[in-house]
C-alpha positions as CSV (number, residue, x, y, z in Angstrom):
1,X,27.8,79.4,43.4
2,X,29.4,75.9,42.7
3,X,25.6,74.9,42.0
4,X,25.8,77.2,38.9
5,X,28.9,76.4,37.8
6,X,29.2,72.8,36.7
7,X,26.1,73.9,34.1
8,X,28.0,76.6,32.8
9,X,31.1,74.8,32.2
10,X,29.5,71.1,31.1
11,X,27.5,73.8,28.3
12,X,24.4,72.7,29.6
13,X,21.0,74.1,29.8
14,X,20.1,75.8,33.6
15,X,17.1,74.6,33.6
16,X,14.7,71.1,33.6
17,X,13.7,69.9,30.1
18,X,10.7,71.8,29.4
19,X,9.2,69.9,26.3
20,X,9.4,66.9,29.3
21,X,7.0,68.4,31.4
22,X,4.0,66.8,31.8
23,X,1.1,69.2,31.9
24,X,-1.7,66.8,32.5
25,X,-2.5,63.3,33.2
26,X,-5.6,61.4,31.3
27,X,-8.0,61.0,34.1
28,X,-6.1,62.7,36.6
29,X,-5.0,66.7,35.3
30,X,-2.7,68.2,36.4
31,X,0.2,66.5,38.5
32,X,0.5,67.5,42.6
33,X,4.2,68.7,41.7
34,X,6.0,69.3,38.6
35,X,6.8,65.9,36.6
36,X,8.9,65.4,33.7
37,X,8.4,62.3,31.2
38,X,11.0,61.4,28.4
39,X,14.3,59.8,27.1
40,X,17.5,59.2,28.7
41,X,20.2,58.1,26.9
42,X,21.4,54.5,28.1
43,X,24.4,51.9,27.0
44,X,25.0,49.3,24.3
45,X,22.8,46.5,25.1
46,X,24.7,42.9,25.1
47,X,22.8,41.8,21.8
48,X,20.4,45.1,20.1
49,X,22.7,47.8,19.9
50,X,22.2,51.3,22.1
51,X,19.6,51.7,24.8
52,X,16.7,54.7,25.3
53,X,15.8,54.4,28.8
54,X,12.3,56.2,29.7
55,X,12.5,57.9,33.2
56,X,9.4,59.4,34.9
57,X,10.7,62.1,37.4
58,X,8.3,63.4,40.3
59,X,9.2,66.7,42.0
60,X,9.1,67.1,45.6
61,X,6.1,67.9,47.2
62,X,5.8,70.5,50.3
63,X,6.7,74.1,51.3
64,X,10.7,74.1,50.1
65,X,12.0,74.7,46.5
66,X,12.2,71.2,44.8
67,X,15.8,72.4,43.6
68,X,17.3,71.8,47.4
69,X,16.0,68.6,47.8
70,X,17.8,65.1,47.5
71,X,16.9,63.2,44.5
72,X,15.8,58.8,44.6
73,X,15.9,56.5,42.0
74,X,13.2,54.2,42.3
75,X,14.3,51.0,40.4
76,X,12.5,47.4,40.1
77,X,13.8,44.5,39.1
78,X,12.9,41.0,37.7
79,X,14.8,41.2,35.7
80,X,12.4,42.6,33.4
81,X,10.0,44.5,35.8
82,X,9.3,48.0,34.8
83,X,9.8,50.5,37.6
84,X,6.4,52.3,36.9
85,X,5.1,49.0,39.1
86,X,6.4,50.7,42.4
87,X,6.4,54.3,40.9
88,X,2.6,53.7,40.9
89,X,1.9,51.2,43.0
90,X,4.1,52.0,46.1
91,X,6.1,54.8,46.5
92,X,5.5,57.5,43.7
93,X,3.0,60.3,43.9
94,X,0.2,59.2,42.1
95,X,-1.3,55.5,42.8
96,X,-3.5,53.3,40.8
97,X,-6.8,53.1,42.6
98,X,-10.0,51.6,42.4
99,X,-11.6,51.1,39.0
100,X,-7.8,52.3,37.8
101,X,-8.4,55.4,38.7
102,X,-5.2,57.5,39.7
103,X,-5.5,58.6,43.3
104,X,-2.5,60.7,45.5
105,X,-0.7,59.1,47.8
106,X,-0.7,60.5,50.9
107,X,2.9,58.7,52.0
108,X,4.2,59.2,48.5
109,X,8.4,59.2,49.0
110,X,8.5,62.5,47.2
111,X,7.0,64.4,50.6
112,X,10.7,64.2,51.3
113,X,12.6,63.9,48.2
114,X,13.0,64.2,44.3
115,X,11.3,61.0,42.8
116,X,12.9,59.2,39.5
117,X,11.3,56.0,38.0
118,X,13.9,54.6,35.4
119,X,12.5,51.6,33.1
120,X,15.4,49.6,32.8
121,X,17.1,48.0,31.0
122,X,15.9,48.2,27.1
123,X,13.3,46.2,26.7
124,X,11.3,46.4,29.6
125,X,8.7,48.7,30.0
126,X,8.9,52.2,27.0
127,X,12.1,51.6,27.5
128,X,14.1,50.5,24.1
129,X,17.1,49.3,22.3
130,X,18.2,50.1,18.7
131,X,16.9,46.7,17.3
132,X,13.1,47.0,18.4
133,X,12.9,49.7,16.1
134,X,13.3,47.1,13.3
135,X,11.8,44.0,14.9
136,X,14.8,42.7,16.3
137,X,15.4,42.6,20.4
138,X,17.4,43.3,23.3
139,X,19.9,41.4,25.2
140,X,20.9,42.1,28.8
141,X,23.4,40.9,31.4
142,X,23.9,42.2,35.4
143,X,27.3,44.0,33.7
144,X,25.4,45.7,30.4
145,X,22.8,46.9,32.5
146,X,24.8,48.8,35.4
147,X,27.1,50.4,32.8
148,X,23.4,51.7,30.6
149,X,21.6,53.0,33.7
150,X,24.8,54.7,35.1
151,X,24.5,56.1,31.8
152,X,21.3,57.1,31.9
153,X,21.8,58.5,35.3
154,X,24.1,61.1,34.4
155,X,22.6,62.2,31.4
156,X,19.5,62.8,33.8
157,X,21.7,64.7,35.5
158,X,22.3,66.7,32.3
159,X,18.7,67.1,31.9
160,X,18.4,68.6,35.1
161,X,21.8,70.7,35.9
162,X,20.0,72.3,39.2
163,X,19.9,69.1,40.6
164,X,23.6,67.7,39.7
165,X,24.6,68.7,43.0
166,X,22.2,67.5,45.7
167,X,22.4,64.3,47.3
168,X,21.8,61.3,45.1
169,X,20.6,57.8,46.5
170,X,19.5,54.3,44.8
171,X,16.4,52.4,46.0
172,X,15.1,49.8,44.6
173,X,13.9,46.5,45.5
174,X,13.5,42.3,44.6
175,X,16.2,42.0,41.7
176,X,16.9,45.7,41.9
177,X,19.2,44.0,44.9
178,X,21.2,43.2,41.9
179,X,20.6,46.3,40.1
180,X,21.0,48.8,43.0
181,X,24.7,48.0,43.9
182,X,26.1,47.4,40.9
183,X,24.9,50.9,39.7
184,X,26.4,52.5,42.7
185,X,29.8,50.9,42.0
186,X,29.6,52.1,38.4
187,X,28.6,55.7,39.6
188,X,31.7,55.4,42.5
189,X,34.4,54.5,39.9
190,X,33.0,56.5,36.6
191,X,33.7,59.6,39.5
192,X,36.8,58.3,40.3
193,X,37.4,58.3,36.7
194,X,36.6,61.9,36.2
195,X,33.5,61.1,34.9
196,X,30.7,63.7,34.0
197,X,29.2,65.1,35.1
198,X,29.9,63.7,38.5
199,X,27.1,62.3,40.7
200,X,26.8,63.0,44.1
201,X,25.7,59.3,45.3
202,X,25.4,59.1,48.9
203,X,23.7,55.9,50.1
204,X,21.3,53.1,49.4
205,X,18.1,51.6,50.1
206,X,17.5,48.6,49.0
207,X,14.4,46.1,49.7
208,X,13.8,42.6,50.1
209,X,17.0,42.4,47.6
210,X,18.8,39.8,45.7
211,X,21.8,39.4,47.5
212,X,24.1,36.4,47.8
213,X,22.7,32.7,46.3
214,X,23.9,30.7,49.6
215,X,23.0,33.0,52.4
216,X,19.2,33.4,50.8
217,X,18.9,30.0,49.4
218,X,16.6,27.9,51.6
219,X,15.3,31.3,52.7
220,X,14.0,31.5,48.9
221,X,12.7,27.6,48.8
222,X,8.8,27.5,49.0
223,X,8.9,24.2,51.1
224,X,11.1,26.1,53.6
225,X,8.9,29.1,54.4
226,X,5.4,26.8,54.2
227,X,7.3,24.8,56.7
228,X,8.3,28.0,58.5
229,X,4.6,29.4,58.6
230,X,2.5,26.6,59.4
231,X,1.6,25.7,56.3
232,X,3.6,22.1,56.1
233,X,3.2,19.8,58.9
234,X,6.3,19.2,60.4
235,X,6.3,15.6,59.9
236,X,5.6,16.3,56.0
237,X,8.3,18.9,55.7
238,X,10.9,16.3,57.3
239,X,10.0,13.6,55.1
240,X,10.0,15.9,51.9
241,X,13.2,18.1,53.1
242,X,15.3,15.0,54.1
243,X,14.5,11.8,53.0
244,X,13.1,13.1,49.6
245,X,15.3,15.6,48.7
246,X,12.6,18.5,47.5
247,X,13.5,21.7,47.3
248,X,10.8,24.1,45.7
249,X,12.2,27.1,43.8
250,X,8.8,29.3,42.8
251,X,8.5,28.4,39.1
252,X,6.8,31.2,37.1
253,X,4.8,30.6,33.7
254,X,3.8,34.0,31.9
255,X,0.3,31.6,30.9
256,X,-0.8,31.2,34.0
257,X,-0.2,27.3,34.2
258,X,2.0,27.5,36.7
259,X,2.9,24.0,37.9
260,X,5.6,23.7,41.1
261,X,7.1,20.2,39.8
262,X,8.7,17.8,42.2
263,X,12.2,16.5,41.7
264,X,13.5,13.4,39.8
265,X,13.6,11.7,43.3
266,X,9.9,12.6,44.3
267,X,8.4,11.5,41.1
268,X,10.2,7.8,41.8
269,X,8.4,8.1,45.4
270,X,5.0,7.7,46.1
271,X,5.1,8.5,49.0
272,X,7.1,11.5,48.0
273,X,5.0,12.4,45.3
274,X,1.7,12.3,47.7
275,X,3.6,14.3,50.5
276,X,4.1,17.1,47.5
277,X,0.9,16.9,46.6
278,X,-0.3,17.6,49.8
279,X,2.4,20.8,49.9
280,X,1.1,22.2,46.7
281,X,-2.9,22.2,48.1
282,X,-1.8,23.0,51.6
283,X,0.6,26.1,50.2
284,X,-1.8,27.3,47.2
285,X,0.3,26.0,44.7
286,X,3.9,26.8,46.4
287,X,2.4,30.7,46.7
288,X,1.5,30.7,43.1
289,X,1.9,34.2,41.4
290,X,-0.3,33.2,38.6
291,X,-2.9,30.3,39.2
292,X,-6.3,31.7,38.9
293,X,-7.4,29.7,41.8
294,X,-4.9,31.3,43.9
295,X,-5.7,31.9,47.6
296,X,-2.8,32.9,48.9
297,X,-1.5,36.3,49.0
298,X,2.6,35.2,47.1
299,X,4.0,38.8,47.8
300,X,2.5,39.6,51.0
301,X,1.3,36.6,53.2
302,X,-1.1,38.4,55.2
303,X,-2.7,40.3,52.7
304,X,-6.0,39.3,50.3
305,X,-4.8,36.8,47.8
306,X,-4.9,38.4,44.4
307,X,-3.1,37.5,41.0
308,X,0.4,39.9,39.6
309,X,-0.6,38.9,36.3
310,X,-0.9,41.7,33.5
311,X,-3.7,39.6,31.7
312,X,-6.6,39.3,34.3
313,X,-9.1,42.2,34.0
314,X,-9.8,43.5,37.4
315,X,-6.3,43.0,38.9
316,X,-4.4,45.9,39.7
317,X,-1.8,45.1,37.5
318,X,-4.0,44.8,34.5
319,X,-5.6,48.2,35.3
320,X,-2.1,50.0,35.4
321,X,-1.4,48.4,32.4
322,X,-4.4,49.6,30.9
323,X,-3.7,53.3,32.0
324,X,-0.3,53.2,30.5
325,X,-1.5,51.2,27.2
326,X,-3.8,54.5,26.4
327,X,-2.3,56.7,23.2
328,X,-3.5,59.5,25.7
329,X,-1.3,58.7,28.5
330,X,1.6,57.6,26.1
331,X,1.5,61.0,24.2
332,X,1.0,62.7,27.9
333,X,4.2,60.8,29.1
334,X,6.3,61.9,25.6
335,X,6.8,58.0,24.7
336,X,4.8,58.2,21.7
337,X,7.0,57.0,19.6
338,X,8.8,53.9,21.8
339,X,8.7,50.8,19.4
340,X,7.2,48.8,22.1
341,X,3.1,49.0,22.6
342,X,2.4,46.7,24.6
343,X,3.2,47.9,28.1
344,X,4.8,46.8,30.1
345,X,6.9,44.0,28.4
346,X,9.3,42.6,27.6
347,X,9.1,40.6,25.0
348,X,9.2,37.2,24.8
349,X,12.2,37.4,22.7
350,X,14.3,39.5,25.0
351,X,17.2,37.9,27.1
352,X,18.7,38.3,30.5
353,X,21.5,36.5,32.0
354,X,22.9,37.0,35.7
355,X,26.3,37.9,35.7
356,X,26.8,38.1,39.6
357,X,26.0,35.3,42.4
358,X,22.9,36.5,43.8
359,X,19.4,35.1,42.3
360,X,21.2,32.8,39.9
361,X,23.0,29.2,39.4
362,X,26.2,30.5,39.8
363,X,28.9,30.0,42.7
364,X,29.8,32.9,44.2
365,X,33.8,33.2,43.6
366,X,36.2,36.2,42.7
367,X,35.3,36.5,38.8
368,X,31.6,36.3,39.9
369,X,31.1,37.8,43.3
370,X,27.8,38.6,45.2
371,X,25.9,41.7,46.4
372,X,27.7,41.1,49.5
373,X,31.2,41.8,48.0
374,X,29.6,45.0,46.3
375,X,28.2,46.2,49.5
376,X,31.5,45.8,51.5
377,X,33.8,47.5,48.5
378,X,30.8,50.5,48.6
379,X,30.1,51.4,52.0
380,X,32.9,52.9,53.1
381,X,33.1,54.8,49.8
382,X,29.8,56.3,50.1
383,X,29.2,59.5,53.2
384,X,25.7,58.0,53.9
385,X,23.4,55.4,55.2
386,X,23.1,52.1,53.0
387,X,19.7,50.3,54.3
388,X,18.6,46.7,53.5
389,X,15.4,46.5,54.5
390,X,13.2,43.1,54.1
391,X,9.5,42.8,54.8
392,X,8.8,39.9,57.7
393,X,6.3,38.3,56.0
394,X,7.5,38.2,52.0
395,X,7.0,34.8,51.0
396,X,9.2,36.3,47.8
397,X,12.6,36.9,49.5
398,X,12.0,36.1,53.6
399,X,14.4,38.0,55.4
400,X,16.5,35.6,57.2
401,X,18.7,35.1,54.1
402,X,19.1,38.5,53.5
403,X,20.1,39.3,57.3
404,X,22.8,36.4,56.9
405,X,24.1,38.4,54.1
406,X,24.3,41.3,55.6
407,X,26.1,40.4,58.4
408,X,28.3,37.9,56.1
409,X,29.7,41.6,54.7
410,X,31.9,41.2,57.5
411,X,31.6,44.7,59.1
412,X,31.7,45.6,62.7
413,X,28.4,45.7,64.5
414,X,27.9,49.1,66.2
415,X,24.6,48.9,67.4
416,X,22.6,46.0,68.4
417,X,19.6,44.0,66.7
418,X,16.7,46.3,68.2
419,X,13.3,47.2,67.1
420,X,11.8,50.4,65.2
421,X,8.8,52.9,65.4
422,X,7.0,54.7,63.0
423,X,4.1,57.3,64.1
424,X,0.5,55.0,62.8
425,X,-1.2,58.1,61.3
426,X,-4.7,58.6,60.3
427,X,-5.6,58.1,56.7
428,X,-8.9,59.4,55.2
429,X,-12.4,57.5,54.8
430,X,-12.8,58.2,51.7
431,X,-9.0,57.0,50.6
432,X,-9.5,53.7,52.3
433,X,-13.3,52.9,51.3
434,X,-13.6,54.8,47.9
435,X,-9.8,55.4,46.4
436,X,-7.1,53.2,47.1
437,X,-6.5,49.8,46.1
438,X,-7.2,47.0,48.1
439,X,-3.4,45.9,48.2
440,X,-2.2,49.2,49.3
441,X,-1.9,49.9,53.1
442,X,-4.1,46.8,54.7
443,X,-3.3,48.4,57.8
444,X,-4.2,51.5,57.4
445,X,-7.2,52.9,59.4
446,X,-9.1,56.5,59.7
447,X,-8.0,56.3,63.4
448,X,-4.6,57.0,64.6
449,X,-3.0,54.3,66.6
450,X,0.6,56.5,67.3
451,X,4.0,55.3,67.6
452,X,3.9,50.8,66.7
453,X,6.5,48.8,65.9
454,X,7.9,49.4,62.4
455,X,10.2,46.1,62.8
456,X,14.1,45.4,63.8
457,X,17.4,47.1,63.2
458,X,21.2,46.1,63.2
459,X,23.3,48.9,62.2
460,X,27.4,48.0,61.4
461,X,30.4,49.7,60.6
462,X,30.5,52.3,57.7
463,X,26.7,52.9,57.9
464,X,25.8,49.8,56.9
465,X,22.1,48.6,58.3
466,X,19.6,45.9,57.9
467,X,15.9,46.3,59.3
468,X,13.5,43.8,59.0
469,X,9.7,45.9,58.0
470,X,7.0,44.2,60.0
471,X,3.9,42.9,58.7
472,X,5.2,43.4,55.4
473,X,5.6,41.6,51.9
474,X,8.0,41.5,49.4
475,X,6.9,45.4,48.2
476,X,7.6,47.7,51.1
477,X,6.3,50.8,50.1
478,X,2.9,49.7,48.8
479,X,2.2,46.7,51.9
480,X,3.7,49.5,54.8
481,X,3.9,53.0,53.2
482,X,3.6,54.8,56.6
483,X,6.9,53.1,57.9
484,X,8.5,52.7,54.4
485,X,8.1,56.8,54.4
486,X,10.1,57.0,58.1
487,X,12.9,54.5,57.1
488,X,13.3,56.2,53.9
489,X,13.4,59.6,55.6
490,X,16.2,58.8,58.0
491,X,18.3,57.2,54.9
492,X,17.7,60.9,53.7
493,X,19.2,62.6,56.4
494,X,21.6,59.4,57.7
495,X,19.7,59.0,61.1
496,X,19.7,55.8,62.8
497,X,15.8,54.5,62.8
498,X,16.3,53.8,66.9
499,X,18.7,54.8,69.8
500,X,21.3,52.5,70.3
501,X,21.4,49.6,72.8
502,X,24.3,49.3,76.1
503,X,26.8,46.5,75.4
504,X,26.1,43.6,76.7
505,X,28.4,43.7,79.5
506,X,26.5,47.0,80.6
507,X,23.5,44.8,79.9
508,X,24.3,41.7,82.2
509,X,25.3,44.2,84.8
510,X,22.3,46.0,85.4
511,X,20.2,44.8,88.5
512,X,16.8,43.3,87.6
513,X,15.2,47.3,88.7
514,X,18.1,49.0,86.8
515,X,17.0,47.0,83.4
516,X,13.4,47.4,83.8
517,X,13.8,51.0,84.4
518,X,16.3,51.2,81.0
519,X,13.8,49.3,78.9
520,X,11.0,51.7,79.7
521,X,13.2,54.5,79.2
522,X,14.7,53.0,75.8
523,X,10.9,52.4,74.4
524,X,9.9,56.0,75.3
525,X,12.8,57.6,73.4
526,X,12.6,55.2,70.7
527,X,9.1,56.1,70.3
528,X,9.6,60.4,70.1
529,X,9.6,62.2,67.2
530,X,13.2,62.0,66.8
531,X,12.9,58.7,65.8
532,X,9.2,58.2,64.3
């Protein structure tokens, strides 16, 4: 009953926005489960006036009515990444294949939930402010940008009255670790404000993630993880780490020339200058995202190197962009008429400056606090799980910064560091040799290998968690999408991912048989469906 009653008394439609409905996809037909494509109405922008924020929503897929289920927000970051990337690239439905062909996705996050893509903010992506429509651009900070996409959340909401009261969670990843957060505290207090309508947030999950500039800063420094992964002699890294002073933050340019420069002090060395010389051939450029010469996988350091540029036919990036250039698709999707078109932007005119301590130059203090603040003002205001997840190998954001933030939240810890399962399921011959992508699943095989490790866990006070994702790069979803799919599905239904550990007295005091029997006890449950 109350289901029906916040519609009737908001005077809103009962039903999803059918002139949104997408009824087929250029190259593809018709969608797997219904989809909707359109406008959401967004914020004042810092500089361009009012925001229209394009969402693409994704219906759940399986046997129950898509009405009952949870609904995720799938947000990227950059700032200025467009969350189509991990919509079709990751976690969504329907994934760019091979030759850009759009291929399902057999570990797509809407097998157990309500998918959302929001581009975000103006600006990026279809996604506009008022002043593109007359040439002019957009301006964003952290602040401008929480306020439009809570916003644009509940005017989704609006849109789609038979979902306003299921369960509501954020996920994201990358500078969505800025974005994801400071949404949810908008959300939290607009409710406490009598916002509407209200949004039933619950929790969070939130990958390799922007968090706090001190605890991830030589975590984020290109020297430290060569160092860390055998890429930098140690006698190298100790010369250019102590006596020359070189930190490498990545250094990105759009035209591909992408040079990691050394520091004043370096270039008066030498010697200096030789030993970062030798870092930059040793470390493919300091994990270059856009030399063409690349051989270094930069988001994912096990995988095949292969560029994230838009611009280099072939890549999978320039494929989706391709796809999503097409009039066909763009009339299919109901963005016709979005002043932008050239997909996926932004501009080189739009602007975005950090507001909070986390990815930026500024010192974490009361008027500009870090994700870590937000998470410890939101967790015990939300009934659910918030995850931050990290994959163990993302030369992007490596996790040991992000674990020190987590714990620097200053909760309790209520069950120990510990790994994870997930159940290594079969995939099909022809989706690994003839459909999917080359960056999608590397592990992924046509034989199942059952229950492997998924990575570690540390679970804290208020439902709090961080889990390390092994094997995996910077994008979760797309480099592990059999164990993103379990981590995300025990968010869902605020499960831990693994039993819980004795203390460590009860540890210490087992005899040498009592442990050994425990550990092959703990393994076996850890490893049952419960848990995988």
């Amino acid at each position: 009953m109350a289901a029906r009653l916040l519609p009737a008394l908001l005077g809103l439609a009962a039903a999803a926005p059918t002139a949104e409905r997408i009824t087929s996809l250029p190259g593809y037909g018709k969608p797997p489960s219904p989809q909707y494509s359109g406008w959401l109405k967004g914020g004042n922008a810092t500089s361009g006036g009012m925001s229209t924020l394009h969402y693409w929503f994704a219906a759940y897929e399986g046997k129950d009515d898509w009405r009952t289920k949870p609904v995720v927000l799938w947000l990227n970051g950059g700032p200025g990444s467009s969350s189509l990337l991990g919509f079709m690239q990751e976690a969504g439905p329907l994934l760019v294949g091979q030759g850009g062909a759009l291929v399902e996705n057999p570990w797509s996050w809407n097998k157990v939930a309500n998918v959302v893509a929001l581009e975000a903010p103006g600006g990026v992506g279809f996604s506009y402010c008022e002043a593109q429509k007359t040439g002019g651009h957009c301006g964003w900070t952290d602040k401008t940008t929480a306020k439009a996409n809570a916003n644009a959340v509940r005017d989704f909401f609006v849109k789609f009255p038979e979902l306003a009261d299921n369960d509501f969670f954020i996920t994201g990843e990358s500078y969505a670790g800025v974005y994801c957060p400071t949404l949810a505290r908008e959300l939290v207090d607009g409710n406490d404000a009598g916002a509407k309508p209200r949004v039933n947030l619950v929790g969070m999950a939130v990958g390799d993630p922007c968090t706090d500039n001190a605890a991830q800063k030589d975590s984020m420094d290109m020297l430290w993880y060569g160092h860390k992964h055998g890429f930098v002699p140690d006698d190298d890294f100790k010369l250019l780490w102590n006596e020359c002073g070189s930190r490498v933050a990545r250094d990105v340019d759009p035209a591909g020339g992408l040079r990691a420069a050394p520091t004043l002090r370096e270039s008066e060395n030498a010697t200096c200058l030789a030993a970062h010389r030798k870092f930059l051939l040793t470390t493919s450029r300091s994990f270059s995202q856009t030399w063409a010469k690349g051989f270094i996988n930069d988001v994912s350091l096990y995988g095949v190197s292969a560029l994230v540029r838009w611009d280099v036919p072939g890549s999978l990036n320039y494929e989706q962009a391709s796809w999503l250039n097409s009039e066909d698709v763009r009339a299919a999707l109901h963005v016709s008429d979005a002043p932008s078109k050239d997909w996926p932007g932004p501009s080189d005119a739009w602007v975005y400056e950090s507001s909070y301590a986390a990815c930026s130059g500024i010192a974490r203090d009361a008027e500009h606090p870090s994700m870590i603040d937000f998470y410890a003002y939101l967790a015990p205001k939300l009934p659910g799980a918030i995850l931050v997840f990290n994959g163990d190998t993302d030369p992007c954001v490596s996790y040991e910064g992000t674990r020190t933030a987590i714990k620097e939240v200053g909760f309790a810890e209520v069950n120990a560091y510990r790994p994870w399962f997930f159940n290594a399921t079969a995939a099909a011959a022809a989706f690994i040799t003839e459909q999917k992508d080359i960056l999608f699943g590397p592990d992924l095989s046509t034989e199942a290998a059952g229950p492997q490790l998924g990575g570690h866990v540390v679970d804290y006070d208020h439902g709090l968690s961080f889990a390390t994702v092994h094997g995996s790069g910077h994008m979760v979803p797309q480099f592990r999408p059999r164990a993103s799919l379990t981590f995300i599905a025990h968010v869902l239904e605020n499960a831990p991912l693994a039993p819980p550990l004795p203390g460590d007295a009860d540890l210490a005091a087992m005899s040498d048989d009592d442990f050994d029997a425990f550990l092959d006890t703990w393994v076996g449950d850890a490893q049952t469906a419960a848990y995988i």
